[in-house]
C-alpha positions in Angstrom: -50.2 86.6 36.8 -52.5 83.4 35.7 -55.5 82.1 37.8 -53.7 79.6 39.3 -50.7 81.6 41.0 -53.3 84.1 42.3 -55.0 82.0 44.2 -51.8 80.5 45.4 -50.9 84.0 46.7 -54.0 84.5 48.8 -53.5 81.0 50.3 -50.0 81.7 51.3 -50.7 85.3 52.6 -53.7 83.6 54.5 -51.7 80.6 56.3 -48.7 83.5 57.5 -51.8 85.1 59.0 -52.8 82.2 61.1 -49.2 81.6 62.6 -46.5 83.9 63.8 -43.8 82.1 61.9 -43.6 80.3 59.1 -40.8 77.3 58.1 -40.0 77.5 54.4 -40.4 73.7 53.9 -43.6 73.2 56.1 -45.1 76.3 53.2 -44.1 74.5 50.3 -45.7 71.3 51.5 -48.9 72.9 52.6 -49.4 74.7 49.0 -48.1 72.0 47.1 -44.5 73.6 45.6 -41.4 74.2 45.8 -38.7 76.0 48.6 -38.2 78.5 45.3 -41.7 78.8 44.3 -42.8 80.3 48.1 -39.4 82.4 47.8 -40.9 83.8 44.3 -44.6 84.0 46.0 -43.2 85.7 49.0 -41.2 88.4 46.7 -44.8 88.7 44.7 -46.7 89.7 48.2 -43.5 92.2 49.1 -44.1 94.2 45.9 -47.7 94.2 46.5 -46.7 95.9 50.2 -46.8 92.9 52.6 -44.2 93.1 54.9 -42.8 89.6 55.1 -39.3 89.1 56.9 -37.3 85.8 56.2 -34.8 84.5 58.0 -32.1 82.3 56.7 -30.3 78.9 57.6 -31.5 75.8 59.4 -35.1 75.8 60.6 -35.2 79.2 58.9 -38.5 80.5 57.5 -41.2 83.8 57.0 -42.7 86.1 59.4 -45.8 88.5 58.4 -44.6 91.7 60.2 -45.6 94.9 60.8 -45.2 97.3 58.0 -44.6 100.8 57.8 -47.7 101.4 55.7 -51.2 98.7 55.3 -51.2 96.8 52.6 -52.4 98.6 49.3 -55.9 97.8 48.4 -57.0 97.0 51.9 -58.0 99.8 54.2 -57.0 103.3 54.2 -55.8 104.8 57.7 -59.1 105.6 58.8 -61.1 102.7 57.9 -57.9 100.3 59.4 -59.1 102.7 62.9 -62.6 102.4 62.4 -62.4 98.7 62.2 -59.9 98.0 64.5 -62.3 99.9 67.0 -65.5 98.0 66.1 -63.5 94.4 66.7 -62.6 95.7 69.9 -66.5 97.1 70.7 -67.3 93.2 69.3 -65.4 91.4 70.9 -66.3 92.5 74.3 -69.4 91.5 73.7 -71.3 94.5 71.8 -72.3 92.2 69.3 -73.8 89.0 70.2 -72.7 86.2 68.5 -69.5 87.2 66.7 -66.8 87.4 69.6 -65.1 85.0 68.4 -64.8 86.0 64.7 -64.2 89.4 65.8 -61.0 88.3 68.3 -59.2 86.6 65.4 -60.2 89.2 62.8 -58.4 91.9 65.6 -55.4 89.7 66.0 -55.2 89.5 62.3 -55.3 93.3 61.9 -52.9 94.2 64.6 -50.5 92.2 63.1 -49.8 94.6 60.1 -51.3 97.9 61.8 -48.4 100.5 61.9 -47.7 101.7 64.9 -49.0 105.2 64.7 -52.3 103.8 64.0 -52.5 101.6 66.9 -52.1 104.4 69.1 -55.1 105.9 67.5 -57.2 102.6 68.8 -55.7 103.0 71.8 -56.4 106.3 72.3 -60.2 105.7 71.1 -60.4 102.9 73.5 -59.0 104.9 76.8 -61.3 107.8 76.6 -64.7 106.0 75.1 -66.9 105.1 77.4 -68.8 101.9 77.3 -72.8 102.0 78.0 -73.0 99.4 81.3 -73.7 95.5 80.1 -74.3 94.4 83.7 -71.2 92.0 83.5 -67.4 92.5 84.0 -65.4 93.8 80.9 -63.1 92.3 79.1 -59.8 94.3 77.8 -59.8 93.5 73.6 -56.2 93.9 73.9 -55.7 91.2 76.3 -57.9 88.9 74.1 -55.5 89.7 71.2 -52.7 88.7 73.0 -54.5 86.0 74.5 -55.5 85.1 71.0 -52.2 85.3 69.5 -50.5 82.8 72.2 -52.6 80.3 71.4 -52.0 80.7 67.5 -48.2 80.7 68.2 -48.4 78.1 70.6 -46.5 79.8 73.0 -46.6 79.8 77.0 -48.6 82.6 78.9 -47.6 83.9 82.2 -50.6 86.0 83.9 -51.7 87.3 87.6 -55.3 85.5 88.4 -57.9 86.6 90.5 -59.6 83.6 92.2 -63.0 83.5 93.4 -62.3 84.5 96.5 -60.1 87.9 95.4 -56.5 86.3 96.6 -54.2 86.9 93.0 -51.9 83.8 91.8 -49.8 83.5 89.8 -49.6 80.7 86.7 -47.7 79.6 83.3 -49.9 78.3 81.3 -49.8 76.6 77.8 -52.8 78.2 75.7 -55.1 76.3 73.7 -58.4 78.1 72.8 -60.1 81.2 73.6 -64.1 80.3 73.9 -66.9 83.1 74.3 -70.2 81.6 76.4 -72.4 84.8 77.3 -70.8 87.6 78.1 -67.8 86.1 79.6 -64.6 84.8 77.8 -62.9 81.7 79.0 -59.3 80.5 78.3 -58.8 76.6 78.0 -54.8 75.8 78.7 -52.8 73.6 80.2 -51.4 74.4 83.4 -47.8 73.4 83.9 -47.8 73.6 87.6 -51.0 71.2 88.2 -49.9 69.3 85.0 -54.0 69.2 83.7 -55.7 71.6 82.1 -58.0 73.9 83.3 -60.5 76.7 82.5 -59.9 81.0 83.0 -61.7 84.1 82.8 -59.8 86.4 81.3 -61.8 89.3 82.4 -59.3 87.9 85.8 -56.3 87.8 84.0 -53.4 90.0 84.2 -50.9 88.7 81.2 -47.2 89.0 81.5 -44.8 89.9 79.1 -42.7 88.6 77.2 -44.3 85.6 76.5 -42.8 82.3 76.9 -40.7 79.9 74.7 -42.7 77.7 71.7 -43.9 74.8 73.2 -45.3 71.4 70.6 -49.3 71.7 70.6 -50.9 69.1 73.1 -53.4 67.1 72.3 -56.8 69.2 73.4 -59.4 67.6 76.4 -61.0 64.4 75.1 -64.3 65.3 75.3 -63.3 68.3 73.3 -62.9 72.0 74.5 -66.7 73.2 74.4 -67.7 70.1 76.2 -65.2 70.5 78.7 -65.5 74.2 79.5 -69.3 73.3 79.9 -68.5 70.9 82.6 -65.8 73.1 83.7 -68.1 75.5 84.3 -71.1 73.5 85.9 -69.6 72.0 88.2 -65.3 72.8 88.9 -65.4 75.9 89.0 -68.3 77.3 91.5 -68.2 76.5 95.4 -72.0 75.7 95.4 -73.6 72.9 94.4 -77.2 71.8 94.0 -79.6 69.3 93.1 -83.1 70.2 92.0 -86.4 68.2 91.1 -88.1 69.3 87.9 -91.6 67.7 87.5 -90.8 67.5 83.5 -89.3 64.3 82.1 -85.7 64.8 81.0 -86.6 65.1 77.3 -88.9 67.8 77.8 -85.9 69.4 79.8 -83.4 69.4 77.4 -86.0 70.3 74.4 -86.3 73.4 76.7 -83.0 74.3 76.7 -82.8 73.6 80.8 -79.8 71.5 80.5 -77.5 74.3 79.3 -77.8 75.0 83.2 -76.0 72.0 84.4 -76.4 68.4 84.5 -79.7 66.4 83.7 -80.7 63.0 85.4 -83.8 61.1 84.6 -85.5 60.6 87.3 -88.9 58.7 86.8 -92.3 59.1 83.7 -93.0 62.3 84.7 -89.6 64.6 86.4 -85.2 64.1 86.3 -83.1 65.7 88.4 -81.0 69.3 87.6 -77.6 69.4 88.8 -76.2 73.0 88.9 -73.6 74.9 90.1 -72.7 78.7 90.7 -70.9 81.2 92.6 -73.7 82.2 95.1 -77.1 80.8 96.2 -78.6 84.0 95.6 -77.5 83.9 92.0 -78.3 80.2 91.6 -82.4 81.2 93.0 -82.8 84.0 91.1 -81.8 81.5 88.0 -83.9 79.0 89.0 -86.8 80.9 89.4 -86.5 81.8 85.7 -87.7 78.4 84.7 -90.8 78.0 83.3 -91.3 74.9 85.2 -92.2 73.5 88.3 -89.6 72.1 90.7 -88.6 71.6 94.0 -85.0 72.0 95.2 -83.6 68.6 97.5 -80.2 70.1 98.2 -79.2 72.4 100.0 -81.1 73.5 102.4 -79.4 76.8 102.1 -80.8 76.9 98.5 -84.1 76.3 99.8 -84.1 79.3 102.1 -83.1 81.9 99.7 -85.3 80.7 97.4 -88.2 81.1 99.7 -86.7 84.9 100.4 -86.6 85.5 96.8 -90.6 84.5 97.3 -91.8 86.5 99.8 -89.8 89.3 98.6 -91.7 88.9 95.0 -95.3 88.9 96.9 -94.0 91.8 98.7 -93.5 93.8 95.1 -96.6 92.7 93.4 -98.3 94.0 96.4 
């Protein structure tokens, strides 16, 4: 097998790994060939032990499914647990820094995992306990599935919690999955307020089946981490504020202050912090983490639990 066509098999086996189905035409144009040189790549990868299913006829194409066995010279059935585990321990957050990687790197894996090993992970996952993060856990199978709707482009039904506890229910058209913190927020568009908006999934309750293939939209103009950071400044908490900071806006932002919210100049010498959140209590004890100085112009609610949070840190220093 030359150079050339080896390379062309990784490519292909890497592009069925990205979507759940393939059209035979749209492969040959993406790796440069013919309808009967995929056909002959595709009968290369089954003798290797990928299970790829093809279907026939008009608008026919491939399918990465799941095997009876992994792939030879991959993982062994213990190492395929061990690392299906670990993405799931990493993408909730056990590692900082590589959620993301870690949900596409699980989808990816539970494509081909056989079934008896997948109840092995599942089995791991139901009686290991996590050591307490301080935030709300996030199911790494519903991120999978999560992850996998918006590869397919298909529509997601789920249950939401709102802020307030009341569920809903909405159908959704996925578009990214994007990790800020501990927390995991889906970006979609929402059929029923025809916009799109922003979801914790730690809230969501996904339905199954999933819905019917719908064409991709074209994503928030702003783009989807600039949206989801205004999404989350300022939509999607019921309190607002607007703070003084006696630092010039530059100074702010070299900081790293205006990851909190909205900055303003204001004069020479202080701008103006616009935040939101989803209690003043929270929003204080945030505030007061600032190594600057500041003084808060609205709410006066803000004001007063700021001045509790005061007299109740004199109170502990003694």
């Amino acid at each position: 097998m030359s150079t050339t066509t080896s390379s062309r098999l990784l490519r292909l086996l890497s592009l069925l790994q990205t979507r759940k189905d393939w059209p035979g035409g749209e492969l040959a144009e993406r790796l440069e060939v013919s309808a009967r040189t995929v056909r002959r790549d595709v009968d290369r990868l089954r003798e290797l032990g990928y299970p790829i299913r093809a279907t026939m006829g008009t608008g026919g194409g491939y399918q990465l499914g799941v095997g009876a066995a992994l792939p030879p010279l991959l993982l062994d059935d213990e190492e395929a647990v061990a690392v299906a585990v670990g993405l799931r321990t990493a993408a909730q957050g056990g590692v900082r820094g590589i959620e993301e990687t870690s949900v596409r790197a699980l989808a990816k894996l539970l494509m081909v995992l056989p079934s008896r090993l997948r109840r092995r992970v599942e089995a791991l996952g139901g009686f290991t306990v996590p050591v307490p993060g301080g935030g709300p856990v996030v199911d790494a199978d519903v991120l999978a599935l999560v992850a996998g709707v918006c590869r397919d482009g298909e529509r997601l039904r789920f249950d939401y919690e709102r802020h307030d506890g009341t569920v809903a229910r909405r159908v959704t058209e996925p578009h990214r999955l994007v990790s800020r913190g501990r927390l995991w927020y889906l970006v979609a568009w929402d059929n029923e307020r025809d916009d799109w908006r922003t979801f914790r999934v730690d809230r969501m309750r996904p339905l199954t089946p999933t819905g019917p293939r719908v064409p991709p939209r074209d994503p928030p103009a702003q783009g989807v981490a600039a949206y989801l950071a205004e999404r989350m400044n300022f939509h999607m908490w019921p309190h607002r504020a607007r703070v003084r900071l006696f630092v010039d806006a530059e100074e702010a932002e070299r900081r790293g202050i205006g990851a909190y919210g909205r900055l303003e100049p204001a004069d020479a010498d202080s701008c103006v912090l616009e935040v939101a959140g989803d209690s003043l209590r929270m929003m204080a004890c945030y505030l007061a983490m600032l190594d600057v100085e500041m003084r808060v112009e609205e709410p006066g609610e803000l004001r007063a639990e700021m001045a509790a949070l005061s007299e109740r840190l004199r109170r502990a220093a003694g």
